[in-house]
N, C-alpha and C positions, 0 to 999 in steps of 0.2 A: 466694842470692836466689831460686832455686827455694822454696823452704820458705812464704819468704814470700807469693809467687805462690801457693800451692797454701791456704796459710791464710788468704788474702783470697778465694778463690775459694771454700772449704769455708763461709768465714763469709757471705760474697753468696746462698749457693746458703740455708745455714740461715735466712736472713732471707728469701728470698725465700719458703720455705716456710711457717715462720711469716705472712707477710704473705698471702697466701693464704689460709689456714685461717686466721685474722682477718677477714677480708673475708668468708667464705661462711658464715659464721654470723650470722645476725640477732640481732641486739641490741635489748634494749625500747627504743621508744623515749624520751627522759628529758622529763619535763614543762616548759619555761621558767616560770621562777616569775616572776611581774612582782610589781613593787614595789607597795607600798599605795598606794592613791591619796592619801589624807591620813596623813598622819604622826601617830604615838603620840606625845600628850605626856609632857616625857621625866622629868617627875614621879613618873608611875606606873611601873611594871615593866611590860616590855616583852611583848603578848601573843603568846601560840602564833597564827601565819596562818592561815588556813581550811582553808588546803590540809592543812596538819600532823595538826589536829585532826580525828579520824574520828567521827562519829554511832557513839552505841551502837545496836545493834540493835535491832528492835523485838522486845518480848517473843513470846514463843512462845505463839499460842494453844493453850487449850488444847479438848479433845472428849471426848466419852462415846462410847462405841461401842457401836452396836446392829447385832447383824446380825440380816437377814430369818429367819422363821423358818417364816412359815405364808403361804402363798396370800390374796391380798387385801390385803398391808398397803402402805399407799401411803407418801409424803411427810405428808399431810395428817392419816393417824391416827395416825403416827409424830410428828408435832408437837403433835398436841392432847394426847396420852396427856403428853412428857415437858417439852416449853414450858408447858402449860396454853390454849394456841390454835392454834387450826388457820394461822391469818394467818402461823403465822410458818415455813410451808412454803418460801415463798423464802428464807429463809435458808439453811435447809436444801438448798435449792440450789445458792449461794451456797458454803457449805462443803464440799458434794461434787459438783466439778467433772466429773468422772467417772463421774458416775452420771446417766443420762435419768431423766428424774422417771414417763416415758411406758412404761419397760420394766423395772422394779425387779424382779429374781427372787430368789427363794429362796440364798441364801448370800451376799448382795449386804452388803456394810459401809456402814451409813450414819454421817456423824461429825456429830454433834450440842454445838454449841458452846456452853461451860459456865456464860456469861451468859443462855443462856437457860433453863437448868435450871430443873424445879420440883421435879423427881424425877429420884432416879438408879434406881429400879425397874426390873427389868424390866419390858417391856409384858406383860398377859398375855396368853390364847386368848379370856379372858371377855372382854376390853374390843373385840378385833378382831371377835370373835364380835354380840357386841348390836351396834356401830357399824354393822356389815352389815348387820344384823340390819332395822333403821331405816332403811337405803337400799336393801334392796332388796324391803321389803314395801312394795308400794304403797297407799294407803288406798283404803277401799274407797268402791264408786263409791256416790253416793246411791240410797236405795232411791226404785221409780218406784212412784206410788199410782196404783192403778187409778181415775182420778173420770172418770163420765162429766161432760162439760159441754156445755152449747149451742154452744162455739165452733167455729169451723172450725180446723182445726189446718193451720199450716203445711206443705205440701209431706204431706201425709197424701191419704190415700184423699179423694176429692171426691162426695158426693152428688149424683146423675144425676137423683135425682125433684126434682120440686118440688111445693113443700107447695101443698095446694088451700086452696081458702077457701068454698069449698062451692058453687059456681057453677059450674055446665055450661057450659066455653068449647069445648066443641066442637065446634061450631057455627060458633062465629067468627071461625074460621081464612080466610082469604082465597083462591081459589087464582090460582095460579101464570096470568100473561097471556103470551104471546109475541107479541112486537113482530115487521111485517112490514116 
């Protein structure tokens, strides 16, 4: 009788073990699947539920990669060179998350998305070159013609004489009374 005591006690002790280490591990929890609301008519063959059926992925876009190469190149000549417009600098946004459009430096990867391609070109030094080129020569200011003219100029020097008309008024200055 011993034996038996000792082998109901070894097997309580093993399950209690086991039950333990069952209980301390997390398990996923499992989804309730609820019925259809309307039932398949039973004509047709019976279809896969929503839940079954997984969406394909969406395709992988795809990018051209430019990286910086020279001082000065923005979003803006970076899109006009390989979109063929400048407008389409927000996308290029858009596509590089990680990139300030405000601090673009030298070794920086821009990814350029392939629907907008017009060119896979490199950009080159001549294009960043003249683009600059065009913003930062200012036009030059109109040239000012020397004309003299009768008018008074605005906010200009003021003429203090006054023209005579050929008549001696000096005489017919009034003077000065003081009231008692």
């Amino acid at each position: 009788m011993e034996v038996t005591k000792v082998a109901i006690f070894r097997w309580l002790w093993v399950m209690a073990i086991l039950w333990s280490f069952g209980c301390s591990v997390s398990q996923p929890a499992v989804p309730e699947k609820t019925p259809p609301t309307t039932p398949a008519p039973q004509s047709q063959p019976q279809q896969a539920s929503p839940q079954e059926v997984r969406p394909l992925p969406p395709p992988e876009a795809k990018y051209l990669n430019h990286k910086i190469k020279w001082s000065g190149e923005n979003l803006i000549l970076i899109s006009r060179w390989y979109t063929g417009s400048a407008n389409n600098w927000k996308r290029l946004v858009e596509a590089n998350p990680g990139i300030d459009p405000r601090r673009i430096k030298i070794g920086d990867l821009i990814l350029i998305p392939e629907d907008l391609l017009k060119t896979r070109r490199p950009m080159p030094i001549e294009f960043l070159s003249s683009a600059t080129d065009k913003i930062k020569e200012p036009a030059p200011p109109p040239a000012k013609q020397a004309v003299k003219s009768d008018k008074i100029e605005l906010f200009g020097p003021i003429d203090t004489e006054t023209p005579t008309s050929g008549v001696d008024d000096s005489d017919s200055s009034l003077p000065l009374e003081t009231i008692e």
